[in-house]
PDB file of N, CA, C and O in Angstrom:
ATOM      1  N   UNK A   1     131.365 -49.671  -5.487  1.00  0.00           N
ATOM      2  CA  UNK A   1     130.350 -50.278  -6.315  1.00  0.00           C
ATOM      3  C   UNK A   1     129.624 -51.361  -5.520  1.00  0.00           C
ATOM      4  O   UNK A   1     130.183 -52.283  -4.926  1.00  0.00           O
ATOM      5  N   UNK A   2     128.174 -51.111  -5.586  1.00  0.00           N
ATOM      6  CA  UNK A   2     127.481 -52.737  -4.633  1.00  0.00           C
ATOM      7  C   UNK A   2     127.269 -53.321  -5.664  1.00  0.00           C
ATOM      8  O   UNK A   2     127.163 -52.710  -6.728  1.00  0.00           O
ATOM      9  N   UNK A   3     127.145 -54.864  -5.551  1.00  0.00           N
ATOM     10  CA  UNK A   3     126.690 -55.667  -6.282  1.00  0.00           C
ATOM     11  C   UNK A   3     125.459 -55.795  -5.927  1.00  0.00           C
ATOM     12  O   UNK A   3     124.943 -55.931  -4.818  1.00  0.00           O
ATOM     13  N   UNK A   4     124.784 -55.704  -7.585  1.00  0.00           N
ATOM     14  CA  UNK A   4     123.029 -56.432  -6.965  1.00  0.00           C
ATOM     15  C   UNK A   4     122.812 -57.738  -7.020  1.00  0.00           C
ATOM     16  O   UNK A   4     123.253 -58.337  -8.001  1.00  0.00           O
ATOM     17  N   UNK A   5     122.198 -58.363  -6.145  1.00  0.00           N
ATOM     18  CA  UNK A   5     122.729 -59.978  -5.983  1.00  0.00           C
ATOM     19  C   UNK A   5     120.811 -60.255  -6.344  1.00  0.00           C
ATOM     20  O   UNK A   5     119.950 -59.418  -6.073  1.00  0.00           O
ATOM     21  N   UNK A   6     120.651 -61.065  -6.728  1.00  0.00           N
ATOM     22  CA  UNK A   6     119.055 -62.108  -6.670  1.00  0.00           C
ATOM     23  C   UNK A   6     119.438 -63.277  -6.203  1.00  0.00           C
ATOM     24  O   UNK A   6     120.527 -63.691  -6.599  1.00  0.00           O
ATOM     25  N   UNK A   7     118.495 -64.274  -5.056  1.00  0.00           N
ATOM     26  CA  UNK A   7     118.834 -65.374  -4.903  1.00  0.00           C
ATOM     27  C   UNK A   7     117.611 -66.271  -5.272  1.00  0.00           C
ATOM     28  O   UNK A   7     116.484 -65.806  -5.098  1.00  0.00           O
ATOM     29  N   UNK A   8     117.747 -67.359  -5.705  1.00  0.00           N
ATOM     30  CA  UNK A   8     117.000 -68.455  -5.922  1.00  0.00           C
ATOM     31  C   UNK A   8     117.403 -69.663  -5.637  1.00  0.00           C
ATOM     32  O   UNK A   8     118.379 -70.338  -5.966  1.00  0.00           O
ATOM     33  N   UNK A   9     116.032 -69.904  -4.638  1.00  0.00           N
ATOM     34  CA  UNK A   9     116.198 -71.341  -3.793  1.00  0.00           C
ATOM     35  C   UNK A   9     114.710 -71.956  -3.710  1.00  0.00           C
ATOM     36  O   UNK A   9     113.799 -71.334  -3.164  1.00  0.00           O
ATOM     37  N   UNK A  10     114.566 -73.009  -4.194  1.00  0.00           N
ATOM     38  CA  UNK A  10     113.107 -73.697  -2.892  1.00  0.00           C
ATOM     39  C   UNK A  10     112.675 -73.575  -1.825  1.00  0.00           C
ATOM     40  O   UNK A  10     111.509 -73.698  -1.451  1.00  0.00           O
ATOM     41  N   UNK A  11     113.661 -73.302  -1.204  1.00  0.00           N
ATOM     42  CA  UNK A  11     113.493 -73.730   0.184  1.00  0.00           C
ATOM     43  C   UNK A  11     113.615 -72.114   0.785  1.00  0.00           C
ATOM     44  O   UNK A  11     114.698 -71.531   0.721  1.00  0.00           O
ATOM     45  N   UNK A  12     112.457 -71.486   1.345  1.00  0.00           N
ATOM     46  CA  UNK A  12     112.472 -70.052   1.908  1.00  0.00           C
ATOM     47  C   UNK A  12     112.523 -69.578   2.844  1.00  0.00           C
ATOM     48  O   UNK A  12     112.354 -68.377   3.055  1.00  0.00           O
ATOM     49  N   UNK A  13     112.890 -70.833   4.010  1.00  0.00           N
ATOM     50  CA  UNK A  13     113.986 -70.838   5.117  1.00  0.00           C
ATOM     51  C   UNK A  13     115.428 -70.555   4.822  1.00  0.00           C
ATOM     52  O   UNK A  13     116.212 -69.980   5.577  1.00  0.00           O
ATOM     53  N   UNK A  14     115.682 -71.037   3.619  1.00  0.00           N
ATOM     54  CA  UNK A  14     117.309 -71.305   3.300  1.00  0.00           C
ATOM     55  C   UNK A  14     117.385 -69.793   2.709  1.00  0.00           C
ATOM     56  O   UNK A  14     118.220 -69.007   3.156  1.00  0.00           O
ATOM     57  N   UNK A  15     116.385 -69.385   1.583  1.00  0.00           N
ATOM     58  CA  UNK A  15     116.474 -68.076   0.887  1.00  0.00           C
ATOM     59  C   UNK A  15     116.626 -67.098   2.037  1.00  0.00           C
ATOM     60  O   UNK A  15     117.745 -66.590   2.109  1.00  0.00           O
ATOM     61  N   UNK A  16     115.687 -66.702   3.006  1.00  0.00           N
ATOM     62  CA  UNK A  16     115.643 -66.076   4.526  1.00  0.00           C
ATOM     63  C   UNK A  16     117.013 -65.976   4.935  1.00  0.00           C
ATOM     64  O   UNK A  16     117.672 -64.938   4.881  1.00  0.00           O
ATOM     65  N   UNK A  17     117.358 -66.915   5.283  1.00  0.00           N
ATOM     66  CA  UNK A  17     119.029 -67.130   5.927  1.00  0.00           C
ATOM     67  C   UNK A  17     119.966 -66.437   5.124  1.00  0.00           C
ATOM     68  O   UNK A  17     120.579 -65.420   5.448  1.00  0.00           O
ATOM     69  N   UNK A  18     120.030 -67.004   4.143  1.00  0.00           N
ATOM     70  CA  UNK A  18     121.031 -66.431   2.992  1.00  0.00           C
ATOM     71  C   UNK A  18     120.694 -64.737   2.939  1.00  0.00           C
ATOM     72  O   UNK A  18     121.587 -63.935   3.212  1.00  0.00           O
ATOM     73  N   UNK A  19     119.457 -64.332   2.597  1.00  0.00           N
ATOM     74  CA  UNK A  19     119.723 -63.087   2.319  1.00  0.00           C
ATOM     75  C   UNK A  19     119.936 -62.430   3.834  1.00  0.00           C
ATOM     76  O   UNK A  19     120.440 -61.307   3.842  1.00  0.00           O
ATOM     77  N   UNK A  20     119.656 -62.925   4.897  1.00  0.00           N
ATOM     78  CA  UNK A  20     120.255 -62.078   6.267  1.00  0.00           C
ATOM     79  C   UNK A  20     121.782 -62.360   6.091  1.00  0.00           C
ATOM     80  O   UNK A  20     122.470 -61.390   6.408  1.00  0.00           O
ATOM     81  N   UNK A  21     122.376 -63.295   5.724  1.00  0.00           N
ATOM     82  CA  UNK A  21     123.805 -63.256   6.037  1.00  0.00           C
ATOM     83  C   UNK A  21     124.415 -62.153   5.245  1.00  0.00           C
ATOM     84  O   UNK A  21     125.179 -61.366   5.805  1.00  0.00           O
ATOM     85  N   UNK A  22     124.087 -62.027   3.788  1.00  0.00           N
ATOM     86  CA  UNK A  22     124.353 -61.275   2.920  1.00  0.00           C
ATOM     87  C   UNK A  22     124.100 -59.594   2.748  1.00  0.00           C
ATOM     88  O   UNK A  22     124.508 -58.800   1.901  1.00  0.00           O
ATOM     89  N   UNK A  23     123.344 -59.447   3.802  1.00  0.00           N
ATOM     90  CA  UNK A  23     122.921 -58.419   4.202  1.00  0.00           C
ATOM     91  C   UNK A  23     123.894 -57.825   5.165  1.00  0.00           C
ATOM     92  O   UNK A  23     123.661 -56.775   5.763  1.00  0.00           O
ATOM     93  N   UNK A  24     124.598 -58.271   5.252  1.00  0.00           N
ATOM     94  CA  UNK A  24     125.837 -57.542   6.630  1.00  0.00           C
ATOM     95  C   UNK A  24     126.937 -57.355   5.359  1.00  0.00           C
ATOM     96  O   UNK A  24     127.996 -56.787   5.627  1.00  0.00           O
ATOM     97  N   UNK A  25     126.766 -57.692   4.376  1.00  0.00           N
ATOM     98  CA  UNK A  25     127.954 -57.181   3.560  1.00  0.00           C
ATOM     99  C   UNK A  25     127.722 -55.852   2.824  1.00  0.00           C
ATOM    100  O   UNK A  25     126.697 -55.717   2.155  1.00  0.00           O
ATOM    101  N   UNK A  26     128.806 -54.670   2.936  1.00  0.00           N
ATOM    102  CA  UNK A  26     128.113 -53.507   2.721  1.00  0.00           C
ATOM    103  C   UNK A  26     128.662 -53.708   0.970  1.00  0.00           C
ATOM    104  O   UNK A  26     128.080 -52.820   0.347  1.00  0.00           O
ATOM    105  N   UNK A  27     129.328 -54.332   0.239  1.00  0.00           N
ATOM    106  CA  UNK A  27     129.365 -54.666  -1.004  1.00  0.00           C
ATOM    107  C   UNK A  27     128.205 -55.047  -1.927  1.00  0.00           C
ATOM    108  O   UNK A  27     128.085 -54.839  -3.135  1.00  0.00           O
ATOM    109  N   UNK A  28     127.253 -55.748  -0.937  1.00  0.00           N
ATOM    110  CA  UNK A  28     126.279 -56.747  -1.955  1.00  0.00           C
ATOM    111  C   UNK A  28     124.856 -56.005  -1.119  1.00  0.00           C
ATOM    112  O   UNK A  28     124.597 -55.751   0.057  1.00  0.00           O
ATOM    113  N   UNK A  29     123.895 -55.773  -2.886  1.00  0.00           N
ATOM    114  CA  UNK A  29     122.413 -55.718  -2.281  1.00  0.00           C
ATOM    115  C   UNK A  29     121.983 -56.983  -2.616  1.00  0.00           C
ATOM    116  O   UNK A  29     122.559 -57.793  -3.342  1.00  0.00           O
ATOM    117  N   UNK A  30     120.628 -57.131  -1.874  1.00  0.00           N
ATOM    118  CA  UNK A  30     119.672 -58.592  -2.363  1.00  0.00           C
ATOM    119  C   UNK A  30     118.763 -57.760  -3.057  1.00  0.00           C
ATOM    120  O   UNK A  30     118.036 -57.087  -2.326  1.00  0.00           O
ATOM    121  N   UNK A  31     118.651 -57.663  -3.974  1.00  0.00           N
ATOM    122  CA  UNK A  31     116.994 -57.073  -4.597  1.00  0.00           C
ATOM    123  C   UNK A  31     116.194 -57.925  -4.748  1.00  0.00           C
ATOM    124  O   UNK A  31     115.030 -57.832  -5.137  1.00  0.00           O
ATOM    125  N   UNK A  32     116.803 -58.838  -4.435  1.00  0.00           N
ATOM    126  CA  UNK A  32     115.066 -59.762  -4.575  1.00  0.00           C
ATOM    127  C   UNK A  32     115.615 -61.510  -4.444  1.00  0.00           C
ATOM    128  O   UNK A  32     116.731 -61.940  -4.734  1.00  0.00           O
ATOM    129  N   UNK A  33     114.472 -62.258  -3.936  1.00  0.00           N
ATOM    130  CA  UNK A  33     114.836 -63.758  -4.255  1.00  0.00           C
ATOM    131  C   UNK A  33     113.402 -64.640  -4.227  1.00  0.00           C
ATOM    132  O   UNK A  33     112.488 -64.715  -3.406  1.00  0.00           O
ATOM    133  N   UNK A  34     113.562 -65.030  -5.034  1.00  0.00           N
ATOM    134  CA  UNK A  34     112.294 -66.062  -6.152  1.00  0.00           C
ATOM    135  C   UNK A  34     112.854 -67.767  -5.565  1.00  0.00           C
ATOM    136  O   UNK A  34     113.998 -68.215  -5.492  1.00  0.00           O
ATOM    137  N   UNK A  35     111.608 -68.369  -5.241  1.00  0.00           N
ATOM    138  CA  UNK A  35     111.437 -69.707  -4.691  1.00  0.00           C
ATOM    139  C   UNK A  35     110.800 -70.478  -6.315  1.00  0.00           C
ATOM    140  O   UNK A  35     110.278 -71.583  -6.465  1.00  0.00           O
ATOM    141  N   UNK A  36     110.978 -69.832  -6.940  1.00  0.00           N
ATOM    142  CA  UNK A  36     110.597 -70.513  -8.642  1.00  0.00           C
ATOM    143  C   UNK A  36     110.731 -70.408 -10.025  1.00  0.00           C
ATOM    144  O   UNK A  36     109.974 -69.669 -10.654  1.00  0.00           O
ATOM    145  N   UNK A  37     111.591 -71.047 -10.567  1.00  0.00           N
ATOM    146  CA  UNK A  37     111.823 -70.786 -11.401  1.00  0.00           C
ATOM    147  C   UNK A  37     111.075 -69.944 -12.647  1.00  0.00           C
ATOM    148  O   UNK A  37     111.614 -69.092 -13.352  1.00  0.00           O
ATOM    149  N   UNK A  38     110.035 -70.297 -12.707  1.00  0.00           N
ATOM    150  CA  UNK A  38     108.829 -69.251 -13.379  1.00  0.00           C
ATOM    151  C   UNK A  38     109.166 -68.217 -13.107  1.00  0.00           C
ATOM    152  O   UNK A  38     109.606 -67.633 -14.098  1.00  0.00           O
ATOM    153  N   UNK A  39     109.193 -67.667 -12.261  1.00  0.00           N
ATOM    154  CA  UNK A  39     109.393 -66.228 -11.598  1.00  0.00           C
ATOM    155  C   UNK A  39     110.565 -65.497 -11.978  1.00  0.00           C
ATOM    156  O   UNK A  39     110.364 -64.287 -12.082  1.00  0.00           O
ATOM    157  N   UNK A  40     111.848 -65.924 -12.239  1.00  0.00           N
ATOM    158  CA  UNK A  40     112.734 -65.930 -12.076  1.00  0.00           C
ATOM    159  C   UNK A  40     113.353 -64.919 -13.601  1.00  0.00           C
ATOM    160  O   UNK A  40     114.099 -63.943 -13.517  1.00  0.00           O
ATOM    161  N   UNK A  41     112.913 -65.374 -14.610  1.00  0.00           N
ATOM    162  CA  UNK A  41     112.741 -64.463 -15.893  1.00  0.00           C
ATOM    163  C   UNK A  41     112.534 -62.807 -15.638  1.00  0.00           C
ATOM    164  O   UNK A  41     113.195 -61.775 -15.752  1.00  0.00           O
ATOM    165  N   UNK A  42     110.653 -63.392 -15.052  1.00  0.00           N
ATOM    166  CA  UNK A  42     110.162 -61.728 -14.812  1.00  0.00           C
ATOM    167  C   UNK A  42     110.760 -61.008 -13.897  1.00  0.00           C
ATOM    168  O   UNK A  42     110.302 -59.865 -13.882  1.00  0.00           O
ATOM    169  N   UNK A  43     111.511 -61.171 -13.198  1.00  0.00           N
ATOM    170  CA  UNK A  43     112.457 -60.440 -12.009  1.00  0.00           C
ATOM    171  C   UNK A  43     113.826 -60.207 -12.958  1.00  0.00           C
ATOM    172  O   UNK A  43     114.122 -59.012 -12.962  1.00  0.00           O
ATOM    173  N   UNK A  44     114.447 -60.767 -13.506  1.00  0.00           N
ATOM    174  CA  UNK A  44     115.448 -60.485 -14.210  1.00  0.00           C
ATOM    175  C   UNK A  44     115.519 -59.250 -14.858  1.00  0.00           C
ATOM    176  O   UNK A  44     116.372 -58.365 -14.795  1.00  0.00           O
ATOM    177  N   UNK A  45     114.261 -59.357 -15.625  1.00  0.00           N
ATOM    178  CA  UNK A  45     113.744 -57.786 -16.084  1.00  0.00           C
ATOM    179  C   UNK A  45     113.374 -56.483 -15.512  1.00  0.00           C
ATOM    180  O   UNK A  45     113.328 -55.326 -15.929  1.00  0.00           O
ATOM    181  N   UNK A  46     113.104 -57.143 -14.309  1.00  0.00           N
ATOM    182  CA  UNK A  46     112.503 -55.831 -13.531  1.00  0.00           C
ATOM    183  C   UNK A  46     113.826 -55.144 -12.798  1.00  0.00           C
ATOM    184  O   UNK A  46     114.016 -53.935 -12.669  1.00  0.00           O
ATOM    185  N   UNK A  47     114.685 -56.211 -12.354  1.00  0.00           N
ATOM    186  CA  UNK A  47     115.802 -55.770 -11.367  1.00  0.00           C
ATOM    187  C   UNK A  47     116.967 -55.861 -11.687  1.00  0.00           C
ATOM    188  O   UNK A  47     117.862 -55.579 -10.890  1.00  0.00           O
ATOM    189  N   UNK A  48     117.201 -56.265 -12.893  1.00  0.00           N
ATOM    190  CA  UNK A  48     118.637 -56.354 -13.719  1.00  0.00           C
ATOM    191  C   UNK A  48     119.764 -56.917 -12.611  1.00  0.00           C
ATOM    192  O   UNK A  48     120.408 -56.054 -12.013  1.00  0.00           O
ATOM    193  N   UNK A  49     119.911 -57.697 -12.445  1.00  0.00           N
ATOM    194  CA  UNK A  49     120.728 -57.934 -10.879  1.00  0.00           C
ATOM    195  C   UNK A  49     122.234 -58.251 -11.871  1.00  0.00           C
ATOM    196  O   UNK A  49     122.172 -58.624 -13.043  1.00  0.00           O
ATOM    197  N   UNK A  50     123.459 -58.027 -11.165  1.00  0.00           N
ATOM    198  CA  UNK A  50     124.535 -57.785 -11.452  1.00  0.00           C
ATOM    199  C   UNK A  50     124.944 -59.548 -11.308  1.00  0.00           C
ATOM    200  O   UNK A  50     125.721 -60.166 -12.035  1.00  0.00           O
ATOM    201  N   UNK A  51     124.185 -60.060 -10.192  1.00  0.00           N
ATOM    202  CA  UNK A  51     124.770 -61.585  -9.555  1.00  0.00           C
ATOM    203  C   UNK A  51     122.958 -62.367  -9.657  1.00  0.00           C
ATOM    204  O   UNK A  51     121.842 -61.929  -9.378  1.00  0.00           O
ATOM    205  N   UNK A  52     123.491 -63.734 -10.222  1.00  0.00           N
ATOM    206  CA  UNK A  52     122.070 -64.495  -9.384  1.00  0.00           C
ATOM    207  C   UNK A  52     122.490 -65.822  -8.843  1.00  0.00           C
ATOM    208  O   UNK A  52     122.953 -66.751  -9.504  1.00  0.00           O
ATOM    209  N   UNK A  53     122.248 -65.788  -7.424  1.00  0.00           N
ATOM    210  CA  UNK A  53     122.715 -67.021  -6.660  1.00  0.00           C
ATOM    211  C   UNK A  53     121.701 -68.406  -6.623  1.00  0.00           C
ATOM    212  O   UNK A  53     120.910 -68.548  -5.691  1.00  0.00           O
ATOM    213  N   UNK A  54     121.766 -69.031  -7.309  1.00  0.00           N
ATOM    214  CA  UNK A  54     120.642 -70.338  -7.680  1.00  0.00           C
ATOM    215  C   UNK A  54     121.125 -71.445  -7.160  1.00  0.00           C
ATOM    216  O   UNK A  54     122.218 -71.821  -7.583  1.00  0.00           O
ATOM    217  N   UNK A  55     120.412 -72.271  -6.078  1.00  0.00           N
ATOM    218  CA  UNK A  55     120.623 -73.040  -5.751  1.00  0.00           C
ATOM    219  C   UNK A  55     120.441 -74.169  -6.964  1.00  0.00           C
ATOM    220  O   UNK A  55     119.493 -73.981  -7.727  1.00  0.00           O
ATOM    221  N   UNK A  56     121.310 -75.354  -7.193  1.00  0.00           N
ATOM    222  CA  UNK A  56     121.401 -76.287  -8.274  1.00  0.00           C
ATOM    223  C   UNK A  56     120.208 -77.640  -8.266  1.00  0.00           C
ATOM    224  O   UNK A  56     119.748 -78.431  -9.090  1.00  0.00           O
ATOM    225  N   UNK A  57     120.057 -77.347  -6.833  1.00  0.00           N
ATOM    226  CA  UNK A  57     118.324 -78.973  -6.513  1.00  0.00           C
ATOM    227  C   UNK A  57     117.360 -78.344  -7.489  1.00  0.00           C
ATOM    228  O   UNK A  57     116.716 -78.998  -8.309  1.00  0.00           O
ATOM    229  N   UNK A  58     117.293 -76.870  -7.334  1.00  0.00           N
ATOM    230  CA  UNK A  58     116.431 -76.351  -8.160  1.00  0.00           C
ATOM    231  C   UNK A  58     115.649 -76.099  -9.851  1.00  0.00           C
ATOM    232  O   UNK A  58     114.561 -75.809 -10.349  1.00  0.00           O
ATOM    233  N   UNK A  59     117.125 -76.458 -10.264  1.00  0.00           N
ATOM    234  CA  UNK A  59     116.881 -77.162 -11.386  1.00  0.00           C
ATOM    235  C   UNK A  59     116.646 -78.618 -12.234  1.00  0.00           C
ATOM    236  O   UNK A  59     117.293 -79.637 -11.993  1.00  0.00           O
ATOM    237  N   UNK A  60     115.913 -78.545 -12.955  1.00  0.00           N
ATOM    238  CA  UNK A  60     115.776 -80.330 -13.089  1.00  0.00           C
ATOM    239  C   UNK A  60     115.673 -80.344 -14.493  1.00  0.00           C
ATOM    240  O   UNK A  60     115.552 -81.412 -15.093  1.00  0.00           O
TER     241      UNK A  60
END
């Protein structure tokens, strides 16, 4: 079974990084990662992701 992973971060150096590291794991897909919370809804819907990795600065 893969996990579908979404990540959300500000920072899209950090998102970049993260999804290359995560990408060597043959367990986990990235389907997608949103730098905004706005965004973050309408992707939910589109990609049903199993995991969503949210960085916590990001919320306020």
């Amino acid at each position: 079974m893969v996990i579908r992973t979404l990540l959300v971060d500000s920072d899209p150096i950090y998102l970049l990084g993260l999804k290359k590291l995560l990408e060597n794991e043959s367990s986990l897909t990235v389907i997608g990662s949103v730098s905004c919370l706005d965004s973050l809804d309408t992707l939910v819907h589109i990609h049903v992701p199993d995991v969503i990795v949210i960085n916590m600065r990001i919320i306020k």
